[in-house]
C-alpha positions as CSV (number, residue, x, y, z in Angstrom):
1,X,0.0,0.0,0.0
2,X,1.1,3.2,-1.0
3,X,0.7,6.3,1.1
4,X,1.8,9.9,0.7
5,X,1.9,12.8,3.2
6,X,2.0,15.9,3.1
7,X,1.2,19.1,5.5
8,X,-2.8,20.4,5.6
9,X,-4.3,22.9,7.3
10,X,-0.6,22.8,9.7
11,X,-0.2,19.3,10.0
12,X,1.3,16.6,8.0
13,X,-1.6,13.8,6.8
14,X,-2.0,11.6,4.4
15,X,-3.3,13.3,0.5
16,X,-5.0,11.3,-1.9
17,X,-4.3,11.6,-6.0
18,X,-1.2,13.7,-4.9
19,X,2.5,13.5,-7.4
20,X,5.4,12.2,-5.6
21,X,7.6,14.7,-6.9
22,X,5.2,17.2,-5.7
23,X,7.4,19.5,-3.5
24,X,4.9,19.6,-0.7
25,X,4.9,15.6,-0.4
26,X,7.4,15.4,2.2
27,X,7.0,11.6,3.2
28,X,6.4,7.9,1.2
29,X,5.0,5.0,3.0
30,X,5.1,1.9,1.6
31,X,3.5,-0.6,3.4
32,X,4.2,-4.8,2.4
33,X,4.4,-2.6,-1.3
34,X,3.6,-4.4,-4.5
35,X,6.2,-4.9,-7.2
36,X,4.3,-1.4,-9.7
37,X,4.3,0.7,-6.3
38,X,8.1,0.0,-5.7
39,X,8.8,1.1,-9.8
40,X,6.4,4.2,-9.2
41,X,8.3,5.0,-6.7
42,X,11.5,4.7,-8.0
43,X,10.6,6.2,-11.4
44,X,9.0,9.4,-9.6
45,X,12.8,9.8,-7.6
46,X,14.8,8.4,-9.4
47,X,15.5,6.1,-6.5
48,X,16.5,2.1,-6.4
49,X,14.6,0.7,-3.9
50,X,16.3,-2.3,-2.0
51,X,14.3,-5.6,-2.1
52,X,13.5,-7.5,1.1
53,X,16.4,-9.7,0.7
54,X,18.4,-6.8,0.3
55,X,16.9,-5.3,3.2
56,X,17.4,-8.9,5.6
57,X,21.1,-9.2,4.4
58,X,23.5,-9.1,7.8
59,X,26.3,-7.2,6.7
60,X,25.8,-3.8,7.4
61,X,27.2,-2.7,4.1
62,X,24.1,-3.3,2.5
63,X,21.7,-2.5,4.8
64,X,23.3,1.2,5.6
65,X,24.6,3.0,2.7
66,X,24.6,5.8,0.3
67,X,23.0,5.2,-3.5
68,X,24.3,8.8,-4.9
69,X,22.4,11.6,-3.0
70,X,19.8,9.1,-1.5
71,X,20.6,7.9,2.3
72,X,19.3,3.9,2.5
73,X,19.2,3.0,5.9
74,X,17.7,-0.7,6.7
75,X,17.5,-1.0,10.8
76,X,15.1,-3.7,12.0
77,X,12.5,-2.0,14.0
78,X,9.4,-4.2,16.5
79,X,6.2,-4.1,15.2
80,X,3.3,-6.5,14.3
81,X,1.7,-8.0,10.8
82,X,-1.8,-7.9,11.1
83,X,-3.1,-8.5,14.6
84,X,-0.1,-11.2,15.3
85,X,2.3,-11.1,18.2
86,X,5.3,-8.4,18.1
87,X,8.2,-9.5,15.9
88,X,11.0,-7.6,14.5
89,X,11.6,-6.9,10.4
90,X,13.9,-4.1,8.8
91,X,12.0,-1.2,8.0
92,X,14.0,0.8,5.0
93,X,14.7,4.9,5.4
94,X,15.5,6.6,2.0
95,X,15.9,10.2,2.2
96,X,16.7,11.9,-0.8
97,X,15.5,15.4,-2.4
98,X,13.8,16.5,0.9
99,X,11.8,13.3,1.2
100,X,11.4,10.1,3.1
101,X,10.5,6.7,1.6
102,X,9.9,4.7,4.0
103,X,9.4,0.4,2.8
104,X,7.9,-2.1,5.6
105,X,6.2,-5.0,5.8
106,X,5.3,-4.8,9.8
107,X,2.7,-2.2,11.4
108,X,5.3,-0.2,13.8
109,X,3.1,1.9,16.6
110,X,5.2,4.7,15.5
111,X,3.9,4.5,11.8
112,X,0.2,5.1,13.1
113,X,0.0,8.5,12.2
114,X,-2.8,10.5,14.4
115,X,-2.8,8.2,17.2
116,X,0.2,7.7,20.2
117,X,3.0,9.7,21.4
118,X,4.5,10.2,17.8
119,X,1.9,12.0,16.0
120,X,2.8,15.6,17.8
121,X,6.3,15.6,16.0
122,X,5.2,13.6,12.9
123,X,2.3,16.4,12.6
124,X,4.6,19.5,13.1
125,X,7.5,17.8,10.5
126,X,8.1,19.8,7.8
127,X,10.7,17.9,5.9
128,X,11.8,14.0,5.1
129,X,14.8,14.4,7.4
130,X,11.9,15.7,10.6
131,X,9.8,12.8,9.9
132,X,13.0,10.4,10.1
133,X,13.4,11.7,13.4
134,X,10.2,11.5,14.7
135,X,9.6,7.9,13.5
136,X,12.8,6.6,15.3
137,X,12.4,8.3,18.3
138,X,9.1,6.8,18.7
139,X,10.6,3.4,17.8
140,X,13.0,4.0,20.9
141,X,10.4,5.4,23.3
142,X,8.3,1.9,22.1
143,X,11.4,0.0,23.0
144,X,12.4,1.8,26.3
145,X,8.6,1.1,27.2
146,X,8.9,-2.7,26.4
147,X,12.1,-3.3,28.1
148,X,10.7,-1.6,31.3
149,X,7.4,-3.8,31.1
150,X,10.1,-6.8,30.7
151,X,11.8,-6.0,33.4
152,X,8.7,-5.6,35.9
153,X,7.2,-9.2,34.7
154,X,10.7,-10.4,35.3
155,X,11.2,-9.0,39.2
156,X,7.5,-10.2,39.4
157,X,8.5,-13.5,38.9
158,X,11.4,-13.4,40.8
159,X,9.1,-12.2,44.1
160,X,7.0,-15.1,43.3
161,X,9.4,-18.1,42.8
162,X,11.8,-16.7,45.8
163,X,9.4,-15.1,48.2
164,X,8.9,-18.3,50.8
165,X,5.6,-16.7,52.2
166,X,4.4,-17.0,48.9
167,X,2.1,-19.6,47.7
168,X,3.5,-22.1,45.4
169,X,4.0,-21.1,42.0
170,X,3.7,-23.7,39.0
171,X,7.1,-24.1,37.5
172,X,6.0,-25.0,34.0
173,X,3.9,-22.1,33.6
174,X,6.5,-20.5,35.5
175,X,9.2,-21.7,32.9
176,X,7.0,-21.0,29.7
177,X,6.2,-17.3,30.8
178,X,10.1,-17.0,31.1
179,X,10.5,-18.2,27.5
180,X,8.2,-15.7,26.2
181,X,10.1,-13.0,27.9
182,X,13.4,-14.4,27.1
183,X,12.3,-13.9,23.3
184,X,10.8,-10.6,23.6
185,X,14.0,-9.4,25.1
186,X,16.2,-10.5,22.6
187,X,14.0,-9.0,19.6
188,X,14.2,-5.8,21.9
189,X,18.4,-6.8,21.8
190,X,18.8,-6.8,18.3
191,X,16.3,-4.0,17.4
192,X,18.8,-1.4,19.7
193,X,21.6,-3.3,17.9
194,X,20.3,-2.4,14.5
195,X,19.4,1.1,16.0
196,X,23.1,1.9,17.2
197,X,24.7,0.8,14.2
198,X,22.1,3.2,12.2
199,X,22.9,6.1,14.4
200,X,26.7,5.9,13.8
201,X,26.2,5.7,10.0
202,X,23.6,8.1,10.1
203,X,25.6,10.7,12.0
204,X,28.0,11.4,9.2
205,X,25.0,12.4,6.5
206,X,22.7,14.1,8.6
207,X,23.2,17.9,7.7
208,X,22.8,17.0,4.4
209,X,19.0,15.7,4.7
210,X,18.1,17.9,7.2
211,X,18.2,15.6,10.0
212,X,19.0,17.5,13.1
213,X,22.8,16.5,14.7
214,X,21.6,16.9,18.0
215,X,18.6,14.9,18.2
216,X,20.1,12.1,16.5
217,X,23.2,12.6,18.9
218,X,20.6,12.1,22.0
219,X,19.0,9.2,20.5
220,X,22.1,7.5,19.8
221,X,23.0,7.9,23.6
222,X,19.6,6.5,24.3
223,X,20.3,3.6,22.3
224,X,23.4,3.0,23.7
225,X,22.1,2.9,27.4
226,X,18.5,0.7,26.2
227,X,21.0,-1.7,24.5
228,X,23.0,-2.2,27.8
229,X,19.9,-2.5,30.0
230,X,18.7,-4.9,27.1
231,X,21.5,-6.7,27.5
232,X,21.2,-6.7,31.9
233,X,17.7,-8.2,31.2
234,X,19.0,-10.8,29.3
235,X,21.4,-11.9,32.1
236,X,18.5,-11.6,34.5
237,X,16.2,-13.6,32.5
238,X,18.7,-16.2,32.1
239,X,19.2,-17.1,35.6
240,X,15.6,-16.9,36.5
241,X,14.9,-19.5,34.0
242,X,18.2,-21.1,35.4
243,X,17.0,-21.1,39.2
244,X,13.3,-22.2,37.8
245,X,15.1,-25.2,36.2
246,X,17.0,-25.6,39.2
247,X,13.7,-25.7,41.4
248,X,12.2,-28.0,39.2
249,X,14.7,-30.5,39.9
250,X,14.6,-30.2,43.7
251,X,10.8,-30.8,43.0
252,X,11.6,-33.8,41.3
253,X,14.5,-35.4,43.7
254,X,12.2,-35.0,46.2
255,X,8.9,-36.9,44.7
256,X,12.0,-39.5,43.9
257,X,12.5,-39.5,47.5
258,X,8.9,-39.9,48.9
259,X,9.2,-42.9,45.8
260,X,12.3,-44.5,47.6
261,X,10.9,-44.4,51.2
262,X,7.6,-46.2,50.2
263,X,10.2,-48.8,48.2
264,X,12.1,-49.8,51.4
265,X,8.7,-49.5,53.1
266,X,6.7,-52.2,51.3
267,X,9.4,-54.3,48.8
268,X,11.3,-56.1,52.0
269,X,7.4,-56.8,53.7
270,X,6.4,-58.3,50.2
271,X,10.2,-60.2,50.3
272,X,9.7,-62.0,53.2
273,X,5.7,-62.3,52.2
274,X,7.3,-64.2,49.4
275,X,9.5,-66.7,50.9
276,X,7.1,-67.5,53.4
277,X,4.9,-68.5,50.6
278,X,7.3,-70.6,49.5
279,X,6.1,-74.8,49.4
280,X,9.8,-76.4,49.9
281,X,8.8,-79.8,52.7
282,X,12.0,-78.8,54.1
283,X,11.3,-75.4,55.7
284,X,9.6,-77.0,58.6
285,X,9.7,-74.3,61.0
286,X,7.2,-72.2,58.3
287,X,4.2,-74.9,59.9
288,X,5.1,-74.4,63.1
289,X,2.6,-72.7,65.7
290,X,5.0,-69.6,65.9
291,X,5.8,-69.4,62.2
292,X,3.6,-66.6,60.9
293,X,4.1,-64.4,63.8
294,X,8.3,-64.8,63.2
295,X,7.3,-63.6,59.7
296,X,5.0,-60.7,60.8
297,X,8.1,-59.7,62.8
298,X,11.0,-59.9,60.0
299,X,8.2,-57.8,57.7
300,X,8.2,-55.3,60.4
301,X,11.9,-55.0,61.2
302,X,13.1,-55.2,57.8
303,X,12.0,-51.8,56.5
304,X,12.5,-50.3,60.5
305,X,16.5,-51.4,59.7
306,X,16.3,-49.8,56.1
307,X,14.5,-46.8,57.7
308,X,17.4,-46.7,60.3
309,X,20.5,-47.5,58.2
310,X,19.1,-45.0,55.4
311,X,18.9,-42.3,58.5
312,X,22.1,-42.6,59.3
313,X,23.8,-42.2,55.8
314,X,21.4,-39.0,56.0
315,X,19.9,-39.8,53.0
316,X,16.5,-38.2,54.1
């Protein structure tokens, strides 16, 4: 889908039936674009716009570089496709002639225009380079906000699983709640990671675009301290599921436990059960009058000596 904006009546907002190379059109959104929107696109400015491979490749030489007076810059950004959970995609930033393009195939909150804490500065943006700047500081404000809601689910669980006043918690649940954050985190990880490398490419072009030096310095410092408090949750998250693991067994070794004392309860009784059952003619003494009661006795003492013995190794 192909979107253009453009300022009316003060704010920027989306025009219908407008010409790209209109100089009032200030910003191109194309959204999961078709193969003839990408060639209008790149007909109208003279632009070659990266394909999704292109646009997934790892090195950062092709995901951050300069195609003549155009700036491509490929970061991968959190966001959702269609009413799916959160997953992370790069999100492509051409600005060239006083214009963003912008090419996605997720819905980041920060792409919403006329709804969350971005519109403000998207509205009052008056150039390509203003609404680069507006998008990814909304992107960063969306991550700072997940990482903190991480980070209180996280010590939440932690209260939980180590507070001994506490009820019991279930560890599987427990276990698959920390999976879900571990994952989250991590998209959060490499989103920053794609961010910071963006800012230090970035930095050298942005007078040219007019993308303010001094925003773009702060976000970069933002970045920089997310990323490292990414990376803190990570560690965090890591030994919760750790010590949840490590509960889990304890859980286990002692159900083992409570298996072995009913073994040495009831498997010597059902020994001695089964010798006395035993028809040999030459085991007199089982038919004499005192017989049964001598095997009552050894059914008895047998698991009291296990019991005993198994006490004083300390094994329970």
């Amino acid at each position: 889908m192909l979107t253009l904006y453009a300022p009316v009546a003060g704010a920027l907002a989306p025009v219908e039936h407008a010409n790209l190379r209109a100089p009032e059109v200030v910003w191109c959104d194309l959204e999961a674009p078709t193969d003839a929107e990408e060639r209008t696109v790149e007909a109208a400015l003279g632009l070659d716009v990266p394909t999704h491979q292109e646009r997934m490749a790892a090195e950062e030489s092709a995901r951050f570089y300069r195609d003549g007076d155009a700036l491509v810059l490929s970061p991968t950004l959190l966001g959702r496709r269609e009413e799916g959970a959160f997953m992370a995609d790069p999100v492509t930033f051409i600005l060239s002639q006083g214009k963003l393009v912008t090419i996605r195939r997720i819905r980041p909150r920060a792409f919403e225009a006329g709804s969350g804490r971005a519109s403000a500065r998207i509205g009052s943006a008056r150039s390509g380079g203003a609404v680069f700047v507006a998008l990814i500081t909304s992107a960063v404000e969306r991550l700072a906000d997940m990482i903190a809601d991480l980070r209180g689910q996280a010590l939440a669980v932690a209260r939980d699983a180590f507070d001994e006043s506490a009820a019991p918690i279930d560890l599987g649940a427990t276990l698959r709640l920390l999976g879900r954050l571990g994952v989250q985190a991590s998209i959060a990880h490499d989103c920053l990671s794609s961010l910071n490398r963006m800012m230090a490419f970035a930095g050298e072009s942005c007078a040219k675009h007019d993308v303010s030096g001094e925003d773009l310095a702060a976000l970069a410092r933002d970045v920089n301290e997310l990323e490292r408090g990414a990376e803190a949750l990570q560690d965090h998250l890591t030994f919760l599921q750790n010590a949840a693991i490590g509960m889990v067994n304890a859980a286990q070794n002692n159900v083992l436990k409570v298996v072995a004392l009913a073994t040495m309860a009831f498997v010597p009784p059902t020994l001695v059960a089964s010798i006395f059952g035993m028809n040999f003619k030459a085991m007199h003494w089982f038919d004499a009058p005192w017989g049964p009661w001598a095997g009552f006795a050894l059914m008895a003492l047998a698991p009291l000596a296990l019991f005993a013995w198994a006490r004083w190794r300390k094994w329970f």
